[in-house]
Each structure stands twice: as C-alpha cells, then as structure tokens.
N, C-alpha and C positions, 0 to 999 in steps of 0.2 A: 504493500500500500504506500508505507514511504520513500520507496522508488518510482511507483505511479505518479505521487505528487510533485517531487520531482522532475522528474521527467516532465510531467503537463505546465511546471513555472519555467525553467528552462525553456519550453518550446513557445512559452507565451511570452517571455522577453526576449526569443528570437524574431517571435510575427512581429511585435512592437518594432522593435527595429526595421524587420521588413518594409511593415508599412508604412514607417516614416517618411523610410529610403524613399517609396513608390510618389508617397506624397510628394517629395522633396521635387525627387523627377519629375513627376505632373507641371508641378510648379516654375521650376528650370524650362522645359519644353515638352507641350502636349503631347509632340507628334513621335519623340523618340518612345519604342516601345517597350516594355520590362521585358526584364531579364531576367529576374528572380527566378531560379529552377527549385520546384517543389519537390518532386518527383520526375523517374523518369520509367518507363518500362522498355527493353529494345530499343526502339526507335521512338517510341511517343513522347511527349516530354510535356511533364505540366507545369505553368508559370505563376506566378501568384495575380498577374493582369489577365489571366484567366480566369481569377474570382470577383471581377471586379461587379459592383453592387450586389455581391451576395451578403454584406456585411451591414447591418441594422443600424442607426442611428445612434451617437453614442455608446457604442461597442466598447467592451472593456477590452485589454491587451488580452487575457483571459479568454474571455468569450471568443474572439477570434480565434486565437489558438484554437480552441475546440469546435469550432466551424471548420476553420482548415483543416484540422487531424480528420474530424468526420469525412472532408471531402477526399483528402487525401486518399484516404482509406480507401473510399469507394472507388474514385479513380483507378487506382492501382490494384485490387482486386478485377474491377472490369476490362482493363487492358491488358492484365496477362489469360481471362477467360479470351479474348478476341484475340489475342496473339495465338495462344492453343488452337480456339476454333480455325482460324485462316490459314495454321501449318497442317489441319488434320481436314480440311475440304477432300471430299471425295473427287478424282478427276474427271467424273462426267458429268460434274453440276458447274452450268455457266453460271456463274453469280450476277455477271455485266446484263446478259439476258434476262433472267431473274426479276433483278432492281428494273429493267426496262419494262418488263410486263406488267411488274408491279404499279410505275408509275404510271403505265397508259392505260392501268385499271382502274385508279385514282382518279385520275383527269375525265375518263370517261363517266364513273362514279357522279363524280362531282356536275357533271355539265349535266345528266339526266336528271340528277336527281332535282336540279334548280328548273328545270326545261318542264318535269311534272309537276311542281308547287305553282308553277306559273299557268298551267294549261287545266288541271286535272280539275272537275267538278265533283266534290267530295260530297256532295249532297245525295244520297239514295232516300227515295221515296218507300215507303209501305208497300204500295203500289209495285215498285219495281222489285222490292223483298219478297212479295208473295209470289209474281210470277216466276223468280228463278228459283224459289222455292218447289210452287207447284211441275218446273221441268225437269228439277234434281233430286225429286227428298229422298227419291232410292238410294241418294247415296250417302244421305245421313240417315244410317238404321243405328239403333244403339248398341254401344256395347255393352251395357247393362241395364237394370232398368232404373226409372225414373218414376218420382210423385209427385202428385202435389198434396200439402199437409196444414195442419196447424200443430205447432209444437213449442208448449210452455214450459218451461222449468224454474220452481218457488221454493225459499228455504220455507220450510214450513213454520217456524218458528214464529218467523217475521209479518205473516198474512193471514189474514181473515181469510180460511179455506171455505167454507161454508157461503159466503160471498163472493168467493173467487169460481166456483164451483156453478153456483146460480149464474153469473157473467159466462162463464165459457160453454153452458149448456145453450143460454139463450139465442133465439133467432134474428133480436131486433135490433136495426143498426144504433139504436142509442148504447145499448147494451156494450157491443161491440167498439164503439168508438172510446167507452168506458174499460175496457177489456185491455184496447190497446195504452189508453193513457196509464194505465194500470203496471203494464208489461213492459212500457217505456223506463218506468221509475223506479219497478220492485224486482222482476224477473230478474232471475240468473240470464235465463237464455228463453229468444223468443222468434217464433216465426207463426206470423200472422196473417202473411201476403196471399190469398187462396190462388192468384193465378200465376205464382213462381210454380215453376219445376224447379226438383233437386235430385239429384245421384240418390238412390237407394242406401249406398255404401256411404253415404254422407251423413244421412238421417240417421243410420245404424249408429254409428259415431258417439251420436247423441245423445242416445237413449242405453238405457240399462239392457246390459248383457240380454242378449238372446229377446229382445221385447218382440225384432221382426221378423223370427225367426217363423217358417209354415206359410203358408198358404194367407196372402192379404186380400179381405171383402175389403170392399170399400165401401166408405160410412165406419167404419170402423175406431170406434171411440175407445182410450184406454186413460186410467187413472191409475200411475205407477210412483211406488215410494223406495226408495234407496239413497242410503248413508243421511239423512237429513232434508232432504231434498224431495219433492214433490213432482211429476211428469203428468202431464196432460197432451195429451198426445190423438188427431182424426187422421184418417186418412182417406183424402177427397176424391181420389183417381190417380191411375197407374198403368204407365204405358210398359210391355216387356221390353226384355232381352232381343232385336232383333226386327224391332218395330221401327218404322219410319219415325223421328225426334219430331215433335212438332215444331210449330214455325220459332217461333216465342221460345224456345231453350235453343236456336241455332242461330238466331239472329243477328249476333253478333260475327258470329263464324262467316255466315252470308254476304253483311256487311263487309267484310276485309275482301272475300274473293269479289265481287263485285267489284270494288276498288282497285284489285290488284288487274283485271282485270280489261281496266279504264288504263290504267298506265301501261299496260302491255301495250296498247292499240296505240296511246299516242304515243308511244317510239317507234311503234313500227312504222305509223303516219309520218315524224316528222324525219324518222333518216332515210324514210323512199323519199322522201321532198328535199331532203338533201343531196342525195345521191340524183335526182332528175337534175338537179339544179347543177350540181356540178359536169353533168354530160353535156347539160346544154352549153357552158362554159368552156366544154373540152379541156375540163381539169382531171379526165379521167383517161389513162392507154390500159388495153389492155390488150399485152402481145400474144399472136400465133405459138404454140408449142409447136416444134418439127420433132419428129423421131421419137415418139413417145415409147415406143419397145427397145 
C-alpha cells in the first residue's frame, strides 16, 4: 500500500511538471506540438497532447495523475491487444475490403434511412389493419392459447371482502367503475380490461399453483386464497392452441409489417428513379463479356 502511494505522489508530481511544461509550451507557441511521450507500445506512441481536454477544471496535480495512469493503462492494454490481433490476421481476410464494405454499408444505411423518414407515411388506418388482417390471419395461428379475463389479487387483511365480493359479482357499470377505482388503490394485482387478450402461460403466472390446470368453461368464476392473499379470478373466452390470433392481440405485429413494408416499396421506387435517371445521363456503361467459358 505504501509503495502504491508512493508511486501515485511521484507520478502526480511528475504530471505536474508535465503539465506545466505543456502549458509553458502553449504559451511560448501554439503551433509547436508536444512531445511529452506517455507511453509507447511497438510503434504506437502516446503523448500527453493527446489528452488534451480530458482534464476537468481545477484538476489537482493528483487527480491528473490518476486520469493519466487510468488512461495510460487503457491505452497500452488496447495496443498490444491490436498489435496481437494484426500479427495473428488470418491470410485470407482482406481487412482494406472489409473496412470498404463496411463503410458503403454505413453511407448507404444512412442515406435510406433519412430518404424513408422523409417519404414514409406512418399512419395505418383500422381500415387498412383489418384488410391485411382478413388476407393473412393464417399466418398468425397461435402458439398457444390465449384469454380474455378479469383477475384481482387483495391482501385480505387490508379489504372489506364481503364488499369486494358484492362489486366483482355485480353487472352494473356503476358497480364496476367502483371495482376498478377500488383495484387502482388497494389491489396487489389487477386486470380489469374485458377486451385485452393475454398468453395463457401468462395468466398461469399469476395465479396459485395448478388454478388452470383441466379443461376451461368459460364464464368460469373462481375465489382462491393462498399465503394471505385473496384471487378473484373469470374467464371470459379462449381462443386455442393453433387458432387464427385475433385482430386486437396482432395489431401491433400488423402494424410494423405494414410499415416495413411501405419502406420496402419506397427504395425500390426511389433507386429505379435513380438508376433511370442516371441512364438517361449516360452515367451508366455496362461492358460486353467475350469468352465466358
């Protein structure tokens, strides 16, 4: 430890001096460049005017120091990793090639992706949801199946069960709007929404071991008690395993492909209009092959 510290006052009234120096230099002539060598790995070489504004306002000699040593560190850790990697390249990977694909992926990236924010009309109607719906739903069938439910979960302790019990039986929406302001405030957990779907295997989650286990009627009402806790629990409809999803649980899914969709078309739109544009230009050759065998 008391060679650690050492070591770190030492290296921090070397930066000091460093820095002065740099300052000193600045101030002498902007243009002459530092010198100071930090490190070096092989061939690489780090300078201390290579950390220039990495150093905070009112830096102690200290503090620098351990800016430097951190960066040092990293430095010279990542340049003998890159030294290794560049002596141990495999001989049949162009790297020049590589970086070139790389960046005319980027360039190209970039010009589409500003070319669809400018063209693309992000607005899908219901309308236009339901008929790619009604030409696709075969091919959203489910993987599993799906309900729709109400499911409340109350520490029993804390609630007028006997009044909670009269609300979740009832059919009237005063009742119910009472239900949910109820289930806002006091419920552990609550799902109220009759025309969500959810995952079966989601539901199950929810409720105490084995509640969905067998065969589910629907209408199906249950009042289950485990660890403190209270379960109120319908189940309104249930689509299976292998059934077309309906609209209203893909919608969102619908939504994207539709979208993705609309961008397909205007790139293929605007580089035919660029590629016509360029023939007419006679910015394009494309030579004869002789001798192709």
């Amino acid at each position: 430890m008391m060679n650690h510290r050492f070591a770190l006052s030492f290296f921090a009234g070397a930066i000091f001096t460093l820095l002065f120096a740099l300052a000193c230099n600045r101030g002498a002539d902007a243009t002459q460049p530092e010198s100071k060598v930090l490190a070096q790995v092989h061939n690489s070489v780090l300078y201390l005017s290579d950390m220039e504004g990495m150093f905070p306002e009112q830096c102690t000699a200290k503090d620098s120091a351990m800016i430097i040593h951190g960066f040092v560190d990293n430095w010279v850790r990542d340049k003998v990793l890159m030294y290794e990697a560049e002596n141990n390249l495999p001989k049949n990977i162009n790297i020049d090639k590589l970086v070139s694909d790389y960046r005319a992926s980027l360039i190209r990236h970039n010009f589409e992706k500003n070319m669809v924010e400018i063209l693309l009309d992000s607005t899908v109607t219901d309308t236009q949801l339901f008929d790619y719906y009604q030409q696709n739903k075969e091919q959203y069938k489910l993987s599993s199946p799906i309900l729709r439910c109400r499911l409340l979960k109350v520490d029993k302790e804390k609630v007028d069960i006997e009044k909670l019990k009269k609300l979740w039986k009832s059919n009237s929406e005063e009742d119910f709007l009472a239900l949910l302001d109820f289930a806002s405030k006091q419920a552990e957990l609550y799902l109220l929404e009759d025309s969500l779907w959810y995952k079966k295997e989601d539901i199950i989650l929810r409720l105490p071991k084995g509640t969905l286990n067998g065969k589910l009627s629907i209408g199906k009402d249950l009042q289950l008690n485990e660890d403190g806790f209270i379960y109120f629990f319908k189940l309104n409809d249930i689509i299976k395993k292998g059934k077309p999803a309906p609209l209203s649980f893909v919608k969102e899914q619908i939504n994207k492909v539709i979208l993705h969709q609309r961008k397909k078309a205007i790139l293929k739109e605007k580089t035919e209009e660029m590629y016509e544009r360029a023939l007419r230009k006679k910015q394009i050759n494309i030579f004869p092959i002789d001798n192709l065998q």
